[in-house]
Phi, psi and omega in degrees: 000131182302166162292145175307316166291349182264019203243139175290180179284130183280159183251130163223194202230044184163152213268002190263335155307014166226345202245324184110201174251202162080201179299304170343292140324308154304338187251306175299342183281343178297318194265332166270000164270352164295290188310328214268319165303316177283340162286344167306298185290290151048270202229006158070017190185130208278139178306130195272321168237170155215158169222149195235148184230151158257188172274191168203182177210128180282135174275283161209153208144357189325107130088033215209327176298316147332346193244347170119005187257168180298136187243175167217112204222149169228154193281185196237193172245019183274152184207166177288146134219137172281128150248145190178095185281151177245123163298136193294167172279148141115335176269131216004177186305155164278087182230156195251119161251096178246131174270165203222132184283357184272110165303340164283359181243090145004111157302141169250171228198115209207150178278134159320062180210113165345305201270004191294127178289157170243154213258102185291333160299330174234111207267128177285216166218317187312326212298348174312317219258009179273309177315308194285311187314301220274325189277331184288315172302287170326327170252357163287320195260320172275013168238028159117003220292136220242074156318320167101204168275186199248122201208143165339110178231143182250151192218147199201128187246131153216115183243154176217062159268051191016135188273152182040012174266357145084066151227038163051053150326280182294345162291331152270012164268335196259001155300287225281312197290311164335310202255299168010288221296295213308327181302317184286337177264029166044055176240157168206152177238178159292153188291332185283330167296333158305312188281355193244336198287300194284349171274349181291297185291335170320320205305318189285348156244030159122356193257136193252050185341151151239007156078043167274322198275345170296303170320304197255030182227323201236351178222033225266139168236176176294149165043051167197123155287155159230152180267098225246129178250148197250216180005092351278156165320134156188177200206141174221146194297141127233132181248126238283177183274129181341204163026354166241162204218111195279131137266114189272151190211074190335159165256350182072001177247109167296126172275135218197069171278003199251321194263345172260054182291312221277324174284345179233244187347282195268019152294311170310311181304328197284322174273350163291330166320318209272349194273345169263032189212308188283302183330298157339302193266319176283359177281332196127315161345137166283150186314306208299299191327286176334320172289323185269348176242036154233113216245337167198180175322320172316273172347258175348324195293346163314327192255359165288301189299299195303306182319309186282340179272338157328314208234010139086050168219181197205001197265106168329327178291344177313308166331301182304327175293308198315303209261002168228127166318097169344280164350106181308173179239178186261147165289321190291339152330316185277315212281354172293304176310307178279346149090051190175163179262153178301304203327319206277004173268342200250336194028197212262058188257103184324344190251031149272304177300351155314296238267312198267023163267321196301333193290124184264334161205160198232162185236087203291332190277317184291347200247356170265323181288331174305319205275352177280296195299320180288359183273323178270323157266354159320307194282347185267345192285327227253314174297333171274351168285337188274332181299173166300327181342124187290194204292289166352282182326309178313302168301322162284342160286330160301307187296318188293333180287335187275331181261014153293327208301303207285352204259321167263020175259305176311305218260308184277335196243350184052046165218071195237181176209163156301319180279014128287329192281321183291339185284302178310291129038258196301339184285331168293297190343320208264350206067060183260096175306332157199133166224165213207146168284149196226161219118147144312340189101181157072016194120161164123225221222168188237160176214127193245179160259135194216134163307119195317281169351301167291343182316297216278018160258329182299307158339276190319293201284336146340297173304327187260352169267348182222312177252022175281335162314326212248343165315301192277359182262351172090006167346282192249163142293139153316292179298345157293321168334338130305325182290358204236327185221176179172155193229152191201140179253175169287095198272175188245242183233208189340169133175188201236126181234127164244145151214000000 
């Protein structure tokens, strides 16, 4: 029987394999017989497919899939869903027309052509679904597949993953257009191929992905996080312990990851690079070697492992202390060590050469040891679900991995804000066994862990401890408060719907 990850996305011709029964079931059928009108009024003509991608809220794993390491994320059940006709040749201009089933996001309006740059100075909304376009051709023509000419798709987005809330909004828009695209020219790949296309094509608008929310958007199961490992792609269940329940929780501060990259998101990528290149040459690596091979943390950890069992330890940070500085370094500092200038290290990828005109110093030590530990604690959250441990036992030990988790994403990768830090809080405050920011960080959303039994009182004093101020300050609507706090079992993940 193939792997889960060799099986292509599935198609179905009815909406409850994937949304379940109940309220659930109903409100998504509320929403494609909505999508199916507003393409009608649109575009004068009913939608040939649709494909749904969800979000997803990372349990633990922050900021570590970039670096080559294992993550643990499960979708959630808010999702993208794409409607989308492909136009005959020959039939109206060859144009990409995307409608937003949301009135604040304008249509947009892109020439039919694969090869069209997309212009990262005026960031569009549209511009997800040009990334899924541009990404569906590059890998059709390198996998044989006879694209044809370039021919018109109108296109109707209705995503309700909350934007900047660091549940991959954008990974599930631009997962759900991928697999559209690939649906209306009647092609399907494997899901681990989806998942590396679509973590490929982030790239083009600027974000320098490491392809967790993209993987667990596209290989997501019903009732299961998965623990998803990379080069090659693969997802293994997990299944969470009874009695306990994630509560997802907004901070109300928007993550703009795309548009603040060069100082936060591919700054981090850009020092964790360079701290796995010194870590490398101080280990022993000749500079040059060190440079054309060493690509992330990962890479290094063998002269890590070996440094610490030398010294009758088994911990990677030894390494991190020993051979990197508390201190921030200067670029020229580094560029002493490695014998070379950065720009020509980074080689031309602009959106890295971004990061070191904005930096004034980068800080290695703190950001390698986070990403070792946190690497380490993937594996201890997936070995105590595995354990004997009674159900109770479990739960506190999963809630103590999150609330290491949050403490070296704050204090060591620095990409927490206060108004996560005041959320996390109120979530211990409340009898939360563990929370944590989940995420890129900078804003977006928190995720505890909570005893089933408490939730919908956890719920309550979240409102009146944390948004009911921001409620009267007019922040959020009252009546939007769902869209903000929430309690999610694991949902599941992609897939392609004809009826």
């Amino acid at each position: 029987m193939a792997k889960h990850e060799e099986l292509p996305i599935p198609i179905y011709s009815s909406l409850e394999p994937v949304y379940g029964g109940g309220s659930q079931l109903d409100e998504a059928q509320l929403r494609f017989d909505k999508m199916k009108s507003k393409f009608l009024e649109v575009f004068g003509h009913p939608p040939d497919v649709f494909a749904r991608s969800p979000g997803r809220v990372n349990l633990i794993g922050e900021h570590i899939d970039y670096e080559g390491y294992s993550v643990l994320p499960m979708a959630i059940r808010q999702d993208t869903i794409v409607a989308i006709r492909k136009n005959n040749e020959g039939e109206a201009e060859k144009l990409l027309r995307i409608a937003n089933v949301n009135d604040k996001y304008s249509i947009c309006t892109y020439p039919a052509d694969p090869n069209q740059e997309i212009d990262l100075k005026n960031h569009r909304w549209g511009h997800y679904f040009i990334c899924g376009y541009k990404g569906y051709y590059e890998y059709a023509k390198s996998k044989g597949v006879d694209v044809g000419v370039p021919v018109g798709l109108d296109v109707l987005i209705d995503g309700i993953v909350p934007t900047g809330s660091g549940l991959s909004s954008s990974a599930a828009f631009v997962c759900s257009s991928t697999i559209a695209i690939m649906a209306a020219f009647g092609v399907n790949f494997a899901k681990k191929e989806i998942a590396q296309v679509t973590c490929d094509c982030e790239r083009h608008i600027g974000t320098q992905s490491g392809g967790m929310d993209q993987a667990i958007s596209v290989m997501a199961k019903n009732g299961f996080a998965e623990l998803i490992d990379f080069s090659p792609i693969r997802a293994t269940d997990v299944q969470l312990p009874v009695g306990g329940t994630f509560v997802i929780a907004h901070s109300l501060a928007e993550s703009q990851k795309a548009v603040t990259a060069a100082t936060n998101y591919n700054n981090r990528v850009v020092e964790c690079r360079l701290a796995a290149i010194v870590l490398g040459i101080r280990l022993g690596m000749k500079p040059q070697v060190a440079i054309s091979k060493v690509k992330t943390l990962s890479d290094v950890e063998g002269l890590c492992v070996k440094f610490a069992s030398d010294r009758g330890s088994n911990d990677l940070v030894l390494a991190v202390k020993e051979f990197l500085k508390e201190e921030p370094y200067t670029t020229e500092e580094i560029e002493k060590i490695i014998v070379e200038n950065l720009p020509s290290i980074l080689g031309d990828n602009p959106t890295l050469l971004d990061v070191l005109k904005a930096a004034k110093h980068f800080k290695l030590q703190q950001r390698a040891a986070h990403v070792y530990s946190e690497a380490k604690r993937v594996h201890a959250f997936k070995d105590t679900v595995a354990s004997s441990l009674s159900e109770e036992e479990k739960l506190k030990k999963l809630g103590d991995l999150m609330n290491e988790s949050h403490y070296s994403c704050s204090v060591l990768y620095e990409c927490s804000c206060p108004e996560l830090e005041e959320l996390v809080k109120v979530c211990r405050n409340n009898g939360a066994l563990g929370a944590r920011l989940t995420g890129a960080g900078w804003g977006g959303c928190a995720v505890a862990l909570v005893k089933e039994g408490i939730v919908p009182q956890f719920i309550l004093n979240l409102k009146e401890q944390f948004y009911q101020s921001r409620i009267d300050r007019g922040v959020i609507n009252k009546n939007d408060l769902g869209l903000y706090v929430f309690a999610s079992k694991p949902s599941s993940g992609a897939a392609i719907l004809k009826f």
